[in-house]
N, C-alpha and C positions, 0 to 999 in steps of 0.2 A: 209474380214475375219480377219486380221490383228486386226482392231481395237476390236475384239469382244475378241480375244481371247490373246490379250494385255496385257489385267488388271488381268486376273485371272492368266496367267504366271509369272507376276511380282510381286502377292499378295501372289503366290505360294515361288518365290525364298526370297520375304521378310521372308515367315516363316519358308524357312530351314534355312537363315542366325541366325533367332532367336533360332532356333533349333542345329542349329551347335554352336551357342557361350553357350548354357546350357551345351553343353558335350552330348547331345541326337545324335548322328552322324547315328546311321541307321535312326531314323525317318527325318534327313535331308535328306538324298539321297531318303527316300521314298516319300518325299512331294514335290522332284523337279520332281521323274518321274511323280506324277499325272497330270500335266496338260494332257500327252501323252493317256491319257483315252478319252480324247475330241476325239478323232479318233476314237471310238467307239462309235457309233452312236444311242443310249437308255438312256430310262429315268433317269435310276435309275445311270446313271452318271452323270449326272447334281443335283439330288441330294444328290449323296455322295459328291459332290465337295462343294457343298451350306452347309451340313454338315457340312465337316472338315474343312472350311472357317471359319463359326460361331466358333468355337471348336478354330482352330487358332485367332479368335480378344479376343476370353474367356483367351487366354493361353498371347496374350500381356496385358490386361487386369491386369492378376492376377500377372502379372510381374513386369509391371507399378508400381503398387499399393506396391507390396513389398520392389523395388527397393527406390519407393518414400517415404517410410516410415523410409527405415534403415537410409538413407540420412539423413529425418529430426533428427531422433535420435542422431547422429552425427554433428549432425548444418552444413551440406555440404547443397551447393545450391541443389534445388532440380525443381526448377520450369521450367529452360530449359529441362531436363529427363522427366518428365510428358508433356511437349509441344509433343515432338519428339514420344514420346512412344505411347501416347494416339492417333496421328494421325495414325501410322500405326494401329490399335487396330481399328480405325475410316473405313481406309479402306480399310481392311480385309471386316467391314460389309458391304462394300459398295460391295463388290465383291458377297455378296447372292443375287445379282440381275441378275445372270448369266442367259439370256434370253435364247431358242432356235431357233439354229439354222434350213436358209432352210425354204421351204416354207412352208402354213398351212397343220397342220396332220401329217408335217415330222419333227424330231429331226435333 
């Protein structure tokens, strides 16, 4: 159970940290309760998680991409910042693979 529900906790508090350094502070504390939905045992929570997972790599993504641009603007390094950024960004997606739990027929 551990390893299952591992990576979507940790892909979770990657994006309230990302969420907390914007200055968005409610939607940090709202993206560290959602793993706690997993205890609710229906479809339609695996895919709201798969959702705001995509939606969260969209949001390092577009950060990425801004962060790495003003940078070059500036002549500041920028190639370690897109290393770093683009992975979590990597796997956030990697976390819309969130399988179901529990035997066949059951979530």
């Amino acid at each position: 159970m551990f390893k299952r529900l591992f990576p979507i906790c940790f892909a979770m508090i990657l994006l309230a940290a990302h969420f907390s350094r914007n200055g968005n502070t409610l939607l940090a504390f709202a993206t560290i309760l959602l793993p706690f939905l997993l205890f609710i045992k229906r479809r339609w929570v695996i895919y709201f998680l798969q959702t705001f997972t995509w939606l969260g790599s969209l949001s390092w993504a577009v950060g990425t991409y801004n962060l790495v641009t003003s940078r070059m603007a500036y002549g500041q390094p920028w190639a370690h910042v897109y290393y770093f950024k683009h992975r979590y960004a990597i796997y956030n997606l990697g976390r819309l693979l969130v399988k179901r739990c529990g035997r066949k027929g059951k979530i």
